[in-house]
Backbone as CSV, one residue per row, in Angstrom:
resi,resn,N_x,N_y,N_z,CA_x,CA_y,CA_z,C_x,C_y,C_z
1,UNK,44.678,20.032,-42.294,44.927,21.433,-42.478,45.382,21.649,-43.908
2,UNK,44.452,22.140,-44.709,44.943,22.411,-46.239,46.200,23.110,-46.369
3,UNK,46.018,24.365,-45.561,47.147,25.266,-46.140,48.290,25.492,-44.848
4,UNK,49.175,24.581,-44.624,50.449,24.622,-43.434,50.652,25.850,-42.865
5,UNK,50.733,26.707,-43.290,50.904,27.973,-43.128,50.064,29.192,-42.364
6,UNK,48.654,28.283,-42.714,47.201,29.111,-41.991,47.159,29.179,-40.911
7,UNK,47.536,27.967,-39.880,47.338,27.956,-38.494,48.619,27.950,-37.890
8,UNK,49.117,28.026,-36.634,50.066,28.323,-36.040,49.543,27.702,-34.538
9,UNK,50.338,26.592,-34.440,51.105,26.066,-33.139,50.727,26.909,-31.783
10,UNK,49.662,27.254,-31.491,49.830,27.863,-30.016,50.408,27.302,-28.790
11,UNK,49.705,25.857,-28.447,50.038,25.016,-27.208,49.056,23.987,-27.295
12,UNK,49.157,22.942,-26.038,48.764,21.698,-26.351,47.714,21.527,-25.005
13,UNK,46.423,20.633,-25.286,46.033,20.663,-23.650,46.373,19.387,-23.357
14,UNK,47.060,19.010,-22.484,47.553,18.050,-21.362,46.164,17.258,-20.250
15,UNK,47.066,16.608,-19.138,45.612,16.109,-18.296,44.790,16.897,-17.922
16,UNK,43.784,16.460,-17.693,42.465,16.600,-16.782,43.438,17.172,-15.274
17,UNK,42.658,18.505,-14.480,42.895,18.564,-13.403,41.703,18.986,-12.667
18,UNK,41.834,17.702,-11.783,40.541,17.960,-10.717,39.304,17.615,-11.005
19,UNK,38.458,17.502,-10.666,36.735,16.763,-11.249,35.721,18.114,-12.239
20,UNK,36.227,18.874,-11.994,35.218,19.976,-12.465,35.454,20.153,-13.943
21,UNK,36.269,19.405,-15.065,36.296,20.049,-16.472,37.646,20.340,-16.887
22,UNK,38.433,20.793,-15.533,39.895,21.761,-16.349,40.611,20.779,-16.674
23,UNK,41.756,21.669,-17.128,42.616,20.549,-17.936,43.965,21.491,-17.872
24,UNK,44.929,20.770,-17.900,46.188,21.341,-17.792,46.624,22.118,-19.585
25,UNK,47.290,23.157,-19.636,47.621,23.644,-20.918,49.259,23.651,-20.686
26,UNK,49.854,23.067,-22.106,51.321,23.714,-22.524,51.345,24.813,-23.166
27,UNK,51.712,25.826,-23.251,51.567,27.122,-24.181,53.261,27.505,-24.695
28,UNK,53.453,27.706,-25.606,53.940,27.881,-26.784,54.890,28.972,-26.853
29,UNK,53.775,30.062,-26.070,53.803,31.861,-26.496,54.627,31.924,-25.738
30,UNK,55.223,33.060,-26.039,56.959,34.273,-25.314,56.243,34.215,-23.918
31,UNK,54.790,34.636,-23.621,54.441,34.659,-22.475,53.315,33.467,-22.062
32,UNK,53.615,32.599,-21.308,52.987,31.552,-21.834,51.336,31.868,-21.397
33,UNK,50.838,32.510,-20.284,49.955,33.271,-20.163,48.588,33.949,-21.443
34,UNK,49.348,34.195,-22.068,49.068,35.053,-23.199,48.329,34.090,-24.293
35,UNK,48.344,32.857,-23.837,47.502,31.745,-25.440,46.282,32.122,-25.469
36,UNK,45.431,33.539,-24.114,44.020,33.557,-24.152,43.989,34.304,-25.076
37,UNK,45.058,35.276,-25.637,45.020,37.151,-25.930,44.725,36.392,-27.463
38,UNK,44.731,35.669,-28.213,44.529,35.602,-29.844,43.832,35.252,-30.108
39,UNK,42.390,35.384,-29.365,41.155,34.963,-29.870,40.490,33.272,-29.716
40,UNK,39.855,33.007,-30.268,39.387,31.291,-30.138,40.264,30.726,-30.881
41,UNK,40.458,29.330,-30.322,41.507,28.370,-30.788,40.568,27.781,-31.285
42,UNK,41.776,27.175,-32.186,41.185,25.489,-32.493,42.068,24.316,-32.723
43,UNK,41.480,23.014,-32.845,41.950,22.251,-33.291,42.763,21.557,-34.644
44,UNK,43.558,20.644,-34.895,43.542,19.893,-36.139,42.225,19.738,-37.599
45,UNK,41.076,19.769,-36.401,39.528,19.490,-37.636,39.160,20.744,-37.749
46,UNK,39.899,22.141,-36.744,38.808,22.895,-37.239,38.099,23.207,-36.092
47,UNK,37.588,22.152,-35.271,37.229,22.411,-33.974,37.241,23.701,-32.905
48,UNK,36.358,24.693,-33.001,36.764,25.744,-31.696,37.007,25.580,-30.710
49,UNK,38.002,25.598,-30.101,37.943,25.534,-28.446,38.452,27.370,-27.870
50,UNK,37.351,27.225,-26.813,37.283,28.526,-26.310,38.294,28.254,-24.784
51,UNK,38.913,29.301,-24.241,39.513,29.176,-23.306,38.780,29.724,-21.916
52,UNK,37.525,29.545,-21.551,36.658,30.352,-20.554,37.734,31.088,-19.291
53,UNK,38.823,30.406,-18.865,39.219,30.728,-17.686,40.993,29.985,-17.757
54,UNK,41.257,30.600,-17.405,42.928,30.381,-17.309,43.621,31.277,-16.118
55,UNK,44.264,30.521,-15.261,45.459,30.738,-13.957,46.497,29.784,-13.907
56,UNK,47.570,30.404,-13.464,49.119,30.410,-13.917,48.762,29.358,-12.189
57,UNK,49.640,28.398,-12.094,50.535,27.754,-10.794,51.472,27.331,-10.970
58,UNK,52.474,27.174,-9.967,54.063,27.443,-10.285,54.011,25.593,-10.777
59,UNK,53.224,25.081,-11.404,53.554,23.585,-12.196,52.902,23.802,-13.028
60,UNK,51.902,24.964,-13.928,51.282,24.495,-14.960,50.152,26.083,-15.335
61,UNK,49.816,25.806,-16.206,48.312,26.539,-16.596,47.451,25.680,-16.858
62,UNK,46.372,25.942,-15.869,45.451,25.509,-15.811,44.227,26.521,-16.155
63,UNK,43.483,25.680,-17.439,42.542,26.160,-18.157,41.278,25.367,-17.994
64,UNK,40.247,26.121,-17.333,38.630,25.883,-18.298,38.144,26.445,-19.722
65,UNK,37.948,24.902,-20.324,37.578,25.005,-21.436,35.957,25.423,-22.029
66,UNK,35.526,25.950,-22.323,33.643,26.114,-22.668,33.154,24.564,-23.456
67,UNK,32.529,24.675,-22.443,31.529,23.043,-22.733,32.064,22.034,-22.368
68,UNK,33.036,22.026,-21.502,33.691,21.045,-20.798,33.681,20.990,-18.978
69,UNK,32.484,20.634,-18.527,32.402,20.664,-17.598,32.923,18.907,-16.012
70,UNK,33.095,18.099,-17.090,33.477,17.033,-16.344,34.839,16.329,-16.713
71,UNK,35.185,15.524,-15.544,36.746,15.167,-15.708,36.672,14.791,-17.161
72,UNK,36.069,13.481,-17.136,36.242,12.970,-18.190,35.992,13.286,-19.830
73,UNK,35.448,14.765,-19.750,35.432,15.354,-20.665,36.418,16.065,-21.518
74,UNK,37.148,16.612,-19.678,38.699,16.935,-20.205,39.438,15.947,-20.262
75,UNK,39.219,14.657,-19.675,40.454,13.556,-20.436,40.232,13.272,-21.688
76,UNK,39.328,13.728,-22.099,39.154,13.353,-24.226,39.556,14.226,-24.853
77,UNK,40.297,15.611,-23.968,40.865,16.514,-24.999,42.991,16.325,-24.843
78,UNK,42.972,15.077,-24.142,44.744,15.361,-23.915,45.223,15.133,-25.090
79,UNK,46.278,15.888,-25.077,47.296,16.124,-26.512,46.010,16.801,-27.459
80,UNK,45.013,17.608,-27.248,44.295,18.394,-28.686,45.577,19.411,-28.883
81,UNK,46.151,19.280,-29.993,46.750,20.861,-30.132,45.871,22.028,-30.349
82,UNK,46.433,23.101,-29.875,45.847,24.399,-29.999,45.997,25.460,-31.047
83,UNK,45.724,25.882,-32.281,46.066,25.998,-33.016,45.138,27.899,-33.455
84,UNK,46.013,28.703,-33.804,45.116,30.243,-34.109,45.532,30.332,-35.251
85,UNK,44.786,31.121,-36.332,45.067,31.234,-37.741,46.321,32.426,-37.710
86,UNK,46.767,32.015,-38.467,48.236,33.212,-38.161,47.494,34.376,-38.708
87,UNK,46.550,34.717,-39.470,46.759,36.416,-39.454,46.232,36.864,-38.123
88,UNK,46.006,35.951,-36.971,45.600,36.747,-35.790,46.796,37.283,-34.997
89,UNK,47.908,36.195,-35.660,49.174,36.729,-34.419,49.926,38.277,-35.225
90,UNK,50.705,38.749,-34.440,51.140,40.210,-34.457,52.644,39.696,-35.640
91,UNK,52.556,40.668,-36.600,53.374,40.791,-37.696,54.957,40.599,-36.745
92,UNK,55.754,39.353,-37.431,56.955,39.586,-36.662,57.818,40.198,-36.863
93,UNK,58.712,40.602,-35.987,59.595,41.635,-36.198,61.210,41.449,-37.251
94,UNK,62.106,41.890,-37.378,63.572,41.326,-38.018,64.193,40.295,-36.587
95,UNK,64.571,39.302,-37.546,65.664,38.825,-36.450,64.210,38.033,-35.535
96,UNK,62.576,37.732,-36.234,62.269,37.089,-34.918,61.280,35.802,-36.218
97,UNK,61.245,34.582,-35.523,60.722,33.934,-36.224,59.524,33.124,-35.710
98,UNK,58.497,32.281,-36.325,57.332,32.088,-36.094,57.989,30.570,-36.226
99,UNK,57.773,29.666,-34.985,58.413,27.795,-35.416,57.772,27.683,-36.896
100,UNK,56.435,28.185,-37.386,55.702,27.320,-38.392,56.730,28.136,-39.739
101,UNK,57.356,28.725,-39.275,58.090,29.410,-40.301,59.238,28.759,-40.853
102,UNK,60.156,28.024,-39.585,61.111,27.114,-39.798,61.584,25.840,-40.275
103,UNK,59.563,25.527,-39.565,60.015,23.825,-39.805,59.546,23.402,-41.560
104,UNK,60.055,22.889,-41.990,60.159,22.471,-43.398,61.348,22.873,-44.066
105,UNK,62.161,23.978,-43.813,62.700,24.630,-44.256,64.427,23.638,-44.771
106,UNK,64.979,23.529,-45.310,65.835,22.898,-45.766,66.915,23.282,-44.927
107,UNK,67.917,22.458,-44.829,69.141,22.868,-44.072,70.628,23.067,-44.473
108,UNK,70.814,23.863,-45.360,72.177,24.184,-46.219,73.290,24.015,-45.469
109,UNK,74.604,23.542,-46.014,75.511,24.265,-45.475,76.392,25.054,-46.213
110,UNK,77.591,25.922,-45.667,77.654,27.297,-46.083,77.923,27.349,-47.778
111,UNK,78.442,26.060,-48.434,78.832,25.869,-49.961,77.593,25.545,-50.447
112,UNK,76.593,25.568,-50.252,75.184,25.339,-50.502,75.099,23.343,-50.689
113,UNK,75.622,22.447,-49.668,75.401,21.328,-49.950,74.249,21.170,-48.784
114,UNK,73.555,20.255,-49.483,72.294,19.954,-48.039,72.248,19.410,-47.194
115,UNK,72.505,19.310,-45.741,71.865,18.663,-44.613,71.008,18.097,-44.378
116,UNK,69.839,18.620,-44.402,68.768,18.240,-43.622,67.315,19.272,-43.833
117,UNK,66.658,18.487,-43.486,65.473,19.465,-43.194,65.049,19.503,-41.667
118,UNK,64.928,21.086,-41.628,64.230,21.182,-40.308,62.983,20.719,-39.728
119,UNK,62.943,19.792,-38.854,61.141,19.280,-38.822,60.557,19.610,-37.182
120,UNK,61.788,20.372,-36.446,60.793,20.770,-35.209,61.915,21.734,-34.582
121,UNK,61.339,22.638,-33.670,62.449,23.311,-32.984,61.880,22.763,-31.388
122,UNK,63.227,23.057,-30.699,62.810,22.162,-29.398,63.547,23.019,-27.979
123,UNK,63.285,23.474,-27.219,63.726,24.007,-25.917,63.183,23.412,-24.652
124,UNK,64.875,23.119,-23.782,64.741,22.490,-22.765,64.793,23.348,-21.797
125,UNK,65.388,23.987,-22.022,65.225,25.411,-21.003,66.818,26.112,-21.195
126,UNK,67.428,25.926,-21.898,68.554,26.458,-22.385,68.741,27.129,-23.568
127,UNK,67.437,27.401,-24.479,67.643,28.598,-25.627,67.139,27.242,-26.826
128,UNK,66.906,27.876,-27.904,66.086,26.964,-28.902,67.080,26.468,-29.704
129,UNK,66.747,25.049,-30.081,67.519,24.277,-30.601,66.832,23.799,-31.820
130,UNK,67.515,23.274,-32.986,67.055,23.110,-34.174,66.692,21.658,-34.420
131,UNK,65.734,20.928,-34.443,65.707,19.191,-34.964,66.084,19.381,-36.182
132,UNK,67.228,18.523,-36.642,67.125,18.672,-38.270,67.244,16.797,-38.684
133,UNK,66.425,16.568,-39.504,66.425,15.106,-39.916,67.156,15.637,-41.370
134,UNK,68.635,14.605,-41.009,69.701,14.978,-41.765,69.326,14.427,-43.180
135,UNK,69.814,14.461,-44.282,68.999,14.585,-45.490,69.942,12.812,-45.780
136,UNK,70.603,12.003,-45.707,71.088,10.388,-45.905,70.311,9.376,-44.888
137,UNK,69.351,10.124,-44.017,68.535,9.566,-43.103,69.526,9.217,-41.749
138,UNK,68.716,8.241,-41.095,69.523,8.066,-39.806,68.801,9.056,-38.354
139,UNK,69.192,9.148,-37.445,68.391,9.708,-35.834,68.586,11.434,-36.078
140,UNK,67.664,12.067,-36.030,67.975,13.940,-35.925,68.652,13.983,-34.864
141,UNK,69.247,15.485,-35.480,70.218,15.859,-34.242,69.606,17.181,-34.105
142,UNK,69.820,17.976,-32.883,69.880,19.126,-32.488,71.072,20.274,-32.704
143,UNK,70.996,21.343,-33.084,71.842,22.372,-33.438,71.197,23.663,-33.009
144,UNK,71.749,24.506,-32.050,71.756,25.468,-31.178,71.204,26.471,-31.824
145,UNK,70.083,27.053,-32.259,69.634,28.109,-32.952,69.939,29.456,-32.830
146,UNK,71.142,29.817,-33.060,72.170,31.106,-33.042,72.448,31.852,-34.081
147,UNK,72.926,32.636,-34.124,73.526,33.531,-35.452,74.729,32.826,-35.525
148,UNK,76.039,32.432,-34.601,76.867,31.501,-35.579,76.403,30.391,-36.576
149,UNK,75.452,29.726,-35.703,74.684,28.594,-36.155,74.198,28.614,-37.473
150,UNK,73.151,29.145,-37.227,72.361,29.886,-38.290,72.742,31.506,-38.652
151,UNK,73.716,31.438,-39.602,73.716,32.772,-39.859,72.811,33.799,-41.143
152,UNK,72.062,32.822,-42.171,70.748,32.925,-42.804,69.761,32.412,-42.893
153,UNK,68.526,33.044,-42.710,66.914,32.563,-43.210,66.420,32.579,-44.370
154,UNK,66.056,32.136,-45.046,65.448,32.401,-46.493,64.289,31.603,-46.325
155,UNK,62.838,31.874,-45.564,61.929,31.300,-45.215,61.042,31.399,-46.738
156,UNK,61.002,32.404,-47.277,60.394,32.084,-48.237,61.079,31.363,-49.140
157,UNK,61.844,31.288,-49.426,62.764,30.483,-50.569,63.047,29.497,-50.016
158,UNK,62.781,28.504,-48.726,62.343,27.330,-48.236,63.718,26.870,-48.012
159,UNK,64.965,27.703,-47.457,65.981,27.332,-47.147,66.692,28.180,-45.799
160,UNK,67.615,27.556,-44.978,68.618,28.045,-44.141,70.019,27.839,-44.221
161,UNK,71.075,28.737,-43.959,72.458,28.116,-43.840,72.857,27.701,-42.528
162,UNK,73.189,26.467,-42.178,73.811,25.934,-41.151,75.250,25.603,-40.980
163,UNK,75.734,26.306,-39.955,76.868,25.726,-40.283,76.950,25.185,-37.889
164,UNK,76.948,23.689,-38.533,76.992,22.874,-37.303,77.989,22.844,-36.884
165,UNK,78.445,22.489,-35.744,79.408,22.021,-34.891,80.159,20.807,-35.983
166,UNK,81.398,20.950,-35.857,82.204,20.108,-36.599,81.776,18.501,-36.374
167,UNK,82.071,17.230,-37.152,81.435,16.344,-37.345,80.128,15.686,-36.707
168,UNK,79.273,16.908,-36.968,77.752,16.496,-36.782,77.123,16.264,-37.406
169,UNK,77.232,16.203,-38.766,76.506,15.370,-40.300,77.401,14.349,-40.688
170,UNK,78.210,13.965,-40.269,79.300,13.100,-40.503,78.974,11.775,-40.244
């Protein structure tokens, strides 16, 4: 992907379900439903993948893909990420952020000394949390993606202020 910024993270396709082609989807979106509404996906190369058919079950979304009609066709797509060019997604609002917006982004703290860089955001089902690979190296930690937390963005100026839970860069 030349330009980081062009494509945007939709969701991922997972196993093969059932003999006919489908394949399980992770989706990304506020509604996870919704990965059909932005047009054709694609891949890492570039690759189109079309979403022919998609239904919600209380373990998963399950998607037919176009031109994928056998199991084993959908077992050659597990882990493809799904990827839409961001000018398809909807202009975001104040106060709302895009992950591809975050991750790279440096991790200040409030005297402007550096932390870390952000390299993934992650939710377990308790509200979004920050990976930051702390800037002396060593295992990332997670930090609660809040307004105490984070009380500035400066996405274009390729920085955030963090101010972590007491000896968590320590």
């Amino acid at each position: 992907m030349a330009d980081q910024y062009a494509l945007v993270l939709l969701g991922e396709i997972g196993a093969a379900q059932g003999l006919q082609g489908e394949v399980r989807i992770s989706s990304y979106t506020e509604e996870a439903a919704s990965i059909t509404s932005y047009g054709p996906l694609q891949d890492e190369t570039g690759r189109r993948i079309e979403i022919e058919s998609l239904r919600a079950t209380p373990k998963a979304l399950i998607a037919r893909i176009k031109g994928v009609t056998t199991r084993s066709a959908a077992e050659a797509l597990l882990h493809t990420k799904l990827y839409v060019l961001r000018e398809m997604l909807p202009e975001r609002q104040e106060e709302e952020w895009y992950h591809a917006d975050l991750i790279g982004l440096q991790a200040l703290s409030q005297d402007g000394a550096q932390l870390g860089e952000i390299v993934a955001i992650q939710n377990f089902g308790a509200g979004d949390l920050l990976e930051v690979k702390p800037k002396g190296g060593g295992a990332t930690v997670l930090v609660p993606f809040t307004r105490d937390t984070v009380p500035e963005i400066d996405a274009e100026g390729g920085r955030l202020t963090l101010v972590p839970p007491e000896g968590l860069f320590e």
